[in-house]
C-alpha positions as CSV (number, residue, x, y, z in Angstrom):
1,X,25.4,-21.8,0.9
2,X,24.8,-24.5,3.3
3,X,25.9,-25.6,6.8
4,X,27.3,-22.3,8.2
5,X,28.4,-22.2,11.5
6,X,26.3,-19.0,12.1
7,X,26.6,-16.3,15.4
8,X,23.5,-14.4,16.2
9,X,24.4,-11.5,18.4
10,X,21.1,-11.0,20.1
11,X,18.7,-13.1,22.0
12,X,15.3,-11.1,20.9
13,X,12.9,-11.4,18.9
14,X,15.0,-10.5,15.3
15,X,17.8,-13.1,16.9
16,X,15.6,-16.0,17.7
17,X,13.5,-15.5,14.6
18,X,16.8,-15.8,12.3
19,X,17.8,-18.8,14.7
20,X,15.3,-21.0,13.7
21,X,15.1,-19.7,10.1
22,X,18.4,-20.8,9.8
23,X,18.2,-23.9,12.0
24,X,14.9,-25.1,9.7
25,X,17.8,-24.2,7.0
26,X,20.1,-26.2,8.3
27,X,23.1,-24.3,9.9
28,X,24.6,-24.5,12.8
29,X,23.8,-22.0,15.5
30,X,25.0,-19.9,18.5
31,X,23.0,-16.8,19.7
32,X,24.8,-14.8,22.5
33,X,22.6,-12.4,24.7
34,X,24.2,-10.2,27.1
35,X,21.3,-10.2,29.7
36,X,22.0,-13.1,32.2
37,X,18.7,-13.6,33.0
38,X,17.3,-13.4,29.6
39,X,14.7,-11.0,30.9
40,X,11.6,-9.6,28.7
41,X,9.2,-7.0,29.8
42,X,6.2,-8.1,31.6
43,X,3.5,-6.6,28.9
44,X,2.3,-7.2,25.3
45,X,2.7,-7.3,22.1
46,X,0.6,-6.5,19.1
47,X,1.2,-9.4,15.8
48,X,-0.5,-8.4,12.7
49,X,-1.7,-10.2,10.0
50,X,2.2,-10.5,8.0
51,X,3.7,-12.0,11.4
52,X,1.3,-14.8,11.4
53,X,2.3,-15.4,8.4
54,X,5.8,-15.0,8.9
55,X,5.4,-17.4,11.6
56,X,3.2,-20.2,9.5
57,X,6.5,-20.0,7.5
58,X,8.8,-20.4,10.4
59,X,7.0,-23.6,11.5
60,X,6.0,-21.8,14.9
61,X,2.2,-21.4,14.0
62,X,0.7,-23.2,16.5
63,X,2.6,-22.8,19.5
64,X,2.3,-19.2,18.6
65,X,-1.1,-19.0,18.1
66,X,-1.8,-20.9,21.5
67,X,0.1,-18.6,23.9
68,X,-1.9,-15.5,22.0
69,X,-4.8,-14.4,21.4
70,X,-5.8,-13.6,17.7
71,X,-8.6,-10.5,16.9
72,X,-9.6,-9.6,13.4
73,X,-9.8,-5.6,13.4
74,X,-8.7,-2.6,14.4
75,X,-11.5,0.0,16.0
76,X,-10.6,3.6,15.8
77,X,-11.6,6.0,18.7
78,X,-11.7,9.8,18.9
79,X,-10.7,11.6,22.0
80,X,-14.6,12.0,23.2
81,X,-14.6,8.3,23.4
82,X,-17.0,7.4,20.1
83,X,-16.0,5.0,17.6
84,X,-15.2,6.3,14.3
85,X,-14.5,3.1,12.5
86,X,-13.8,-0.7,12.8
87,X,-11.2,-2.0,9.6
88,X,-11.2,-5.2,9.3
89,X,-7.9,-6.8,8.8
90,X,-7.3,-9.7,6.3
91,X,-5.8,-12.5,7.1
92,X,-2.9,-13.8,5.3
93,X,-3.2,-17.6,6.9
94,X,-6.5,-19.2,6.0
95,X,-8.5,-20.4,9.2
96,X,-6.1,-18.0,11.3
97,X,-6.6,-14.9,13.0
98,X,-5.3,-11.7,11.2
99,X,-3.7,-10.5,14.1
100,X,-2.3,-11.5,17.7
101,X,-1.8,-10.0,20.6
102,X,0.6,-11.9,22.8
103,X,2.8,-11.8,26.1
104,X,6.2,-10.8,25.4
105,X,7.6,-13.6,27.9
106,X,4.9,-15.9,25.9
107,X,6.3,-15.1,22.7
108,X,10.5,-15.1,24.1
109,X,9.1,-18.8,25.3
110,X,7.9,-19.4,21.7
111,X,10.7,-18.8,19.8
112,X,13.5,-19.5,22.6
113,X,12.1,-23.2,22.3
114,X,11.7,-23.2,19.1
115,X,15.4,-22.2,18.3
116,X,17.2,-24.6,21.1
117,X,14.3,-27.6,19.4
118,X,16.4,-26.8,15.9
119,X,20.1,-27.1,18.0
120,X,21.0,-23.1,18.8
121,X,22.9,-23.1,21.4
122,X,21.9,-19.9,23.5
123,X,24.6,-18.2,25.5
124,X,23.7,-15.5,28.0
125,X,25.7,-13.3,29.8
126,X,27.9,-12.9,26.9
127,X,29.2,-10.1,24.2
128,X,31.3,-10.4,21.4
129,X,34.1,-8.3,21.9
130,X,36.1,-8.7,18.7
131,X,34.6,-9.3,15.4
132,X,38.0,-10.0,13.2
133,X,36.8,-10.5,9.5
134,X,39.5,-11.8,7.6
135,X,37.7,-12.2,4.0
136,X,35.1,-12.6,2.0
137,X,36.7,-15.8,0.0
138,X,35.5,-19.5,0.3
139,X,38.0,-19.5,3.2
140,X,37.3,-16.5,4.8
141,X,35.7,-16.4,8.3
142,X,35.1,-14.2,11.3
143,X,37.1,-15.0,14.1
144,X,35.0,-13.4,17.4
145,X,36.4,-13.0,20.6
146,X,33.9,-13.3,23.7
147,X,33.5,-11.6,26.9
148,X,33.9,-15.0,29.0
149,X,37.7,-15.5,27.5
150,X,36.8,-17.6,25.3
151,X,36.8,-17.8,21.0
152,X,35.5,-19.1,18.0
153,X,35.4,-18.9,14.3
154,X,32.0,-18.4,12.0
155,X,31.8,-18.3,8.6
156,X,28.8,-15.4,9.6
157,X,28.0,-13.1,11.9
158,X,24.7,-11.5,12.2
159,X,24.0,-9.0,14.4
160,X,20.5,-8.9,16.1
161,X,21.2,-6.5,19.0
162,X,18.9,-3.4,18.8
163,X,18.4,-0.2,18.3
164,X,22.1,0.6,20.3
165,X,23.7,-2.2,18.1
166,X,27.2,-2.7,18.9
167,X,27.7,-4.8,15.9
168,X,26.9,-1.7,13.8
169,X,28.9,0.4,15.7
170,X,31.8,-1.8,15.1
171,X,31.3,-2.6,11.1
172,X,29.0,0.7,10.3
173,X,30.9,3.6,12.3
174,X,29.8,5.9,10.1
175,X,26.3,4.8,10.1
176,X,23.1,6.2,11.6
177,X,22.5,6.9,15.3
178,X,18.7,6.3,16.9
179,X,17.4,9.7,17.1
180,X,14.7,10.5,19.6
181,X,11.2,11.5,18.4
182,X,9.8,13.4,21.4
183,X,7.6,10.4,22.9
184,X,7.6,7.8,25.0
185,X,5.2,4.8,25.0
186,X,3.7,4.1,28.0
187,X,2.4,0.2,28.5
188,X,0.1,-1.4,31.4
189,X,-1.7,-5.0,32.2
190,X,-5.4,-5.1,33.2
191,X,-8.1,-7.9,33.0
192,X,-9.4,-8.0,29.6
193,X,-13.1,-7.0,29.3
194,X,-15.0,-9.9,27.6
195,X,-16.4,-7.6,24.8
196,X,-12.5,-6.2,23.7
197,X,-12.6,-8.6,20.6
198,X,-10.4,-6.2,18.6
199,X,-7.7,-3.7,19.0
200,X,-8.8,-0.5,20.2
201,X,-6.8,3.1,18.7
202,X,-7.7,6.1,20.6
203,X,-6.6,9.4,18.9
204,X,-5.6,12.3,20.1
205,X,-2.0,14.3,21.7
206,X,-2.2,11.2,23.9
207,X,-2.4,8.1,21.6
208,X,-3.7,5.2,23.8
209,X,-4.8,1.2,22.2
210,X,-5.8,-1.3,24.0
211,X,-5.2,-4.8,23.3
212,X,-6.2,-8.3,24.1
213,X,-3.4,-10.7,24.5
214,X,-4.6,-13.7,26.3
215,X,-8.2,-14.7,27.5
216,X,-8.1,-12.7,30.8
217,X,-5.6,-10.3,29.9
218,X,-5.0,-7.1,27.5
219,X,-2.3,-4.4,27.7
220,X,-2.7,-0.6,28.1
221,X,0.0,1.4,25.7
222,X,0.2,4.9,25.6
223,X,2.0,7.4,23.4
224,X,3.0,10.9,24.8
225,X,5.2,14.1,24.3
226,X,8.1,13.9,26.3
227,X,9.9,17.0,25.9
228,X,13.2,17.3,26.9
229,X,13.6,13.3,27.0
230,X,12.8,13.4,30.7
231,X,14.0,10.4,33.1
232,X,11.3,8.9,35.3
233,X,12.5,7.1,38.4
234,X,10.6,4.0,39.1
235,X,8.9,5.0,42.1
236,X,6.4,7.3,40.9
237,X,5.8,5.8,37.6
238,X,2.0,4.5,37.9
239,X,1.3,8.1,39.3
240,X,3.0,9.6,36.2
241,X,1.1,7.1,33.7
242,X,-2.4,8.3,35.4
243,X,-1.4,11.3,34.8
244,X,-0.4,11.2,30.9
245,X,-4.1,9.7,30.5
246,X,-5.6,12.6,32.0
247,X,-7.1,14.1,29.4
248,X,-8.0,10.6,27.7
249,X,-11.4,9.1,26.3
250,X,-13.7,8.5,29.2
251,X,-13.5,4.8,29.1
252,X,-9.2,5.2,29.0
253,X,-9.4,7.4,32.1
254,X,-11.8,5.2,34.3
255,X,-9.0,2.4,33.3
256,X,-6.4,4.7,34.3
257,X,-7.5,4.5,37.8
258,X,-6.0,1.2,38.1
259,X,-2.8,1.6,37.1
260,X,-1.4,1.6,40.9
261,X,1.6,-0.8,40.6
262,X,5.0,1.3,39.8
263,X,6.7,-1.8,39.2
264,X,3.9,-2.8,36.3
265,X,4.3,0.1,34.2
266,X,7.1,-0.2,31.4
267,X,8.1,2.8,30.1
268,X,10.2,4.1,27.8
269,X,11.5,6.7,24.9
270,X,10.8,6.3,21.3
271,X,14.0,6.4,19.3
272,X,13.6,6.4,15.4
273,X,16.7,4.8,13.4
274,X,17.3,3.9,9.4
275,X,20.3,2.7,7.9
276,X,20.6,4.2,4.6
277,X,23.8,2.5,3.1
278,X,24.8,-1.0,3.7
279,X,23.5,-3.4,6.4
280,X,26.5,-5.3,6.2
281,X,30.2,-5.5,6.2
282,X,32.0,-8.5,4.7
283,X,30.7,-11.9,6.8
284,X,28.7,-9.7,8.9
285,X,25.0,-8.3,8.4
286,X,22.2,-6.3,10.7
287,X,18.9,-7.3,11.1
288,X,15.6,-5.9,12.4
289,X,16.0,-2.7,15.1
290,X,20.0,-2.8,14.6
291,X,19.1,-1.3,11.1
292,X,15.8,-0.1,11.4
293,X,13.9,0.7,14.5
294,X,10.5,2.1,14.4
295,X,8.2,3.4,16.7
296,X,5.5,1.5,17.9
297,X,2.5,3.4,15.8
298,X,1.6,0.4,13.2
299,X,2.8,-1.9,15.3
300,X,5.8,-3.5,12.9
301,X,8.7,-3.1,14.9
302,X,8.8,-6.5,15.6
303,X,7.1,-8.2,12.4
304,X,9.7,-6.4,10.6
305,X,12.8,-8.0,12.0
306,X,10.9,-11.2,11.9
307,X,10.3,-10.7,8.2
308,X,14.2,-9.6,7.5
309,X,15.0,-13.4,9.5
310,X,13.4,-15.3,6.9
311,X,14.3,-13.4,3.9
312,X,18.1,-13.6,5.0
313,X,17.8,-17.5,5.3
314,X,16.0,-17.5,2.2
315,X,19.0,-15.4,0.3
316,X,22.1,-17.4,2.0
317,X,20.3,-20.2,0.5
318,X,20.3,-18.8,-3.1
319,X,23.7,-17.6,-2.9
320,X,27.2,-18.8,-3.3
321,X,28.9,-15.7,-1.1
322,X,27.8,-14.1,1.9
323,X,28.1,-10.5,0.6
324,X,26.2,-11.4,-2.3
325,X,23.2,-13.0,-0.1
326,X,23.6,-10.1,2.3
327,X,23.0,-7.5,-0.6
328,X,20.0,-9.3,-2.1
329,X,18.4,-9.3,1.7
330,X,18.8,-6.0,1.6
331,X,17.6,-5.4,-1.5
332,X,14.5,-6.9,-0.8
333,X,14.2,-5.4,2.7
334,X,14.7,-1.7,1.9
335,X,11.7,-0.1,0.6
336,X,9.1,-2.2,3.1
337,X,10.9,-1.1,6.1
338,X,11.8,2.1,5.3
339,X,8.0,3.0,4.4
340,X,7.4,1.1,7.8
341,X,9.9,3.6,9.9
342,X,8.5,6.7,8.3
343,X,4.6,6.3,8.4
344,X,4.9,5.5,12.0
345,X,7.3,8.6,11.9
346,X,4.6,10.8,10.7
347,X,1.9,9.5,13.0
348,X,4.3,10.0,15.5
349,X,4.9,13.6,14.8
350,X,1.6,14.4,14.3
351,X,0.4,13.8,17.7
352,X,3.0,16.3,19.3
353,X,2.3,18.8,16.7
354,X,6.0,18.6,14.5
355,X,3.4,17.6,11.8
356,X,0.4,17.1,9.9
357,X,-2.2,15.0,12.2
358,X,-2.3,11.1,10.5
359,X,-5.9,9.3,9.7
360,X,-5.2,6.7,12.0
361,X,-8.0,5.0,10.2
362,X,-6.4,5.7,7.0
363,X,-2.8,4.6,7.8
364,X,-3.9,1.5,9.5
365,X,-5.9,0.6,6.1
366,X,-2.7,1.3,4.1
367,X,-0.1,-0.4,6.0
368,X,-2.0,-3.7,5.9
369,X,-2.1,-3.3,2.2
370,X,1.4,-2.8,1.9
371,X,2.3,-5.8,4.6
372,X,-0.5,-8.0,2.9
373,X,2.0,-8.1,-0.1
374,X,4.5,-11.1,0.2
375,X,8.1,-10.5,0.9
C-alpha cells in the first residue's frame, strides 16, 4: 500500500518514530497529541545498541547521535559499592556507539523535527473522540471525530498513546489493563563525572544506574518497592528520593545528597502491560507501550516501540490490505517484545522479593544478544 493518509494518535516517542517511518515511506501524516504544550520530562534516557540502529534506519543518525552521548558498556555494581563486571556492548552501527544516553526533550526535538521535515502535520491539544471504521475493503476508511469539532477521514489509524491507550480501549475492550508491579522508578540530573564513560547498574532492593547523557550531564534512576502504590505530593519529593537511596552503594548515597530540588525529581509507578490477542481492529493498529509496556530494567521500553514503527511501515509496504500488514507486524513483533516485558518483569520482581533475584550481569548479556538480532 502506498500514499495513506495515516493518523498517529500520540506525539511520543512510538508516534513520532512511526511518523517519519511512514513519511520516509511516503504517506501522508497527522499525529494528534493531547498535551498542549507537548511537554517531556526533564531527565534521560538510556538508547541501546538496537535503537541506534533503528535510528541509522530511520535516517535520524546523526542528529541523534549529536544531542546524546554514546558509551560502550554496561558496569555492574553490588550494593557495597565494588564492581562486579563491565559487559561490553556490541555495536550494531559500525563507527557508532553501542549505546546512547540522551535528554528526553533532546530526543522529542529529534524526532519532532524529523517528522514535521517529512510533512506530519502535528496537532496538540487534540483527542480523537470517535474512531468510526466502516471496512476493511479498498474503500473502506476510518472516519475520526476530534476534540476541537472538527473531522477527517484516514484510510489508517494507529494508535501511539501509552500505556492508558484510549485507542485500545475503544477497539480492544476486552483487552489487557497495565497492572502495577510494586515499584516506582525514581530519576535525577547531576553533573556528569568525567570518568562515567559507561552505564553504571547497582544491585540490590534498591536498583540505582547511572548514566551519561550529554558531556556535562548524567541522570540518576532509581528502582524501589512501593507497596501499596503510594502517592507522593510534589513537595517533599527530593526528601523522599534521599531517602529511597539510603541504604545505597557509598558512591550512590554521597550523590544522594544532592538531590535538593523537588521540582527535579520525576517520579513515577511502574505498570507492566501485554497484549496477548490482536494489536489491531480493522484500519486501526497499536504500537509500542499501548500494547506492550515494560518496565524500565533493560532499558527497551522505548527501543521497542521504535522497532514496532519501522517494522509496521515496512509491512504496509508489503501488503495490499491493512489487516493483512497489521497481522504480519505483529507477527513479527510478538515474541521480541514479549521476552522484553517479562525479563524486565523478573528483574523487577526479584528486587522486592515476589521472585528469584536476576544476574543483572547475566540478563544484561542476554538481552543484547536477543536485540543484536535484526528485526
Amino acid at each position: 500500500m502506498h500514499d495513506l493518509n495515516v493518523l498517529i494518535i500520540g506525539g511520543g516517542i512510538g508516534g513520532l518514530s512511526a511518523a517519519i517511518a511512514l513519511g520516509r515511506a511516503g504517506h501522508r501524516l497527522t499525529v494528534i497529541e493531547r498535551d498542549p504544550e507537548w511537554s517531556v520530562y526533564g531527565v534521560g534516557i538510556i538508547q541501546q545498541a538496537n535503537v541506534v540502529r533503528a535510528m541509522d534506519q530511520l535516517g535520524v543518525l546523526d542528529a541523534f547521535l549529536d544531542a546524546a552521548c554514546g558509551f560502550d558498556a554496561v558496569e555492574i555494581y553490588v550494593p557495597s559499592g565494588e564492581r562486579v563486571a563491565r559487559v561490553p556492548a556490541p555495536s550494531l552501527v559500525p563507527g557508532k556507539p553501542a549505546n546512547v544516553g540522551i535528554g528526553r526533550r533532546a530526543l522529542q526535538k529529534v524526532l519532532g523535527d524529523s517528522a514535521k521535515a517529512l510533512g506530519a502535520a502535528i496537532r496538540l491539544g487534540v483527542t480523537a473522540t470517535v474512531l468510526e471504521d466502516d471496512g476493511a475493503d479498498d474503500s473502506g476508511g476510518v472516519a475520526v471525530s476530534f476534540s476541537d469539532g472538527s473531522a477527517e477521514r484516514f484510510d489508517i489509524v494507529v494508535g501511539a498513546d501509552g500505556v492508558y491507550s484510549q485507542t485500545r480501549e475503544a477497539i480492544l475492550p476486552g483487552a489487557a489493563a497495565p497492572e502495577f508491579t510494586g515499584q516506582g522508578v525514581w530519576r535525577y540530573n547531576f553533573p556528569r563525572p568525567a570518568d562515567l564513560d559507561a552505564l553504571h547498574v547497582y544491585n540490590g532492593p534498591v536498583g540505582v544506574g547511572l548514566v551519561p547523557m550529554s558531556a556535562e550531564a548524567m541522570y540518576l534512576f532509581a528502582t524501589s518497592p512501593e507497596p501499596g502504590n503510594p502517592h507522593y505530593p510534589r513537595e517533599g519529593l527530593a526528601a523522599a528520593m534521599r531517602g529511597k537511596l539510603a541504604n545505597a552503594a557509598p558512591q550512590i548515597r554521597a550523590l544522594a545528597e544532592q538531590i535538593t530540588d523537588d521540582a527535579g525529581v520525576v517520579y513515577r509507578p511502574l505498570e507492566g502491560l501485554m497484549v496477548q490477542g490482536p494489536w489491531h481492529k480493522g484500519r486501526v493498529v497499536l504500537l509500542g507501550d499501548a500494547v506492550h509496556a515494560t518496565t524500565p530494567h533493560l532499558g527497551q521500553g522505548a527501543g521497542m516501540a521504535i522497532e514496532d514503527a519501522l517494522v509496521l511501515a515496512e509491512e504496509l509496504g508489503r501488503s495490499d490490505a491493512p489487516e493483512a500488514a497489521f497481522a504480519a507486524y505483529r507477527e513479527r513483533r510478538y515474541e521480541r517484545c514479549r521476552y522484553i516485558v517479562e525479563k524486565s518483569l523478573e528483574i523487577c520482581h526479584g528486587q522486592i522479593g515476589k521472585g528469584p533475584q536476576v544476574d543483572n550481569h547475566k540478563a544484561t548479556a542476554e538481552m543484547f544478544a536477543v536485540v543484536s538480532q535484526a528485526i
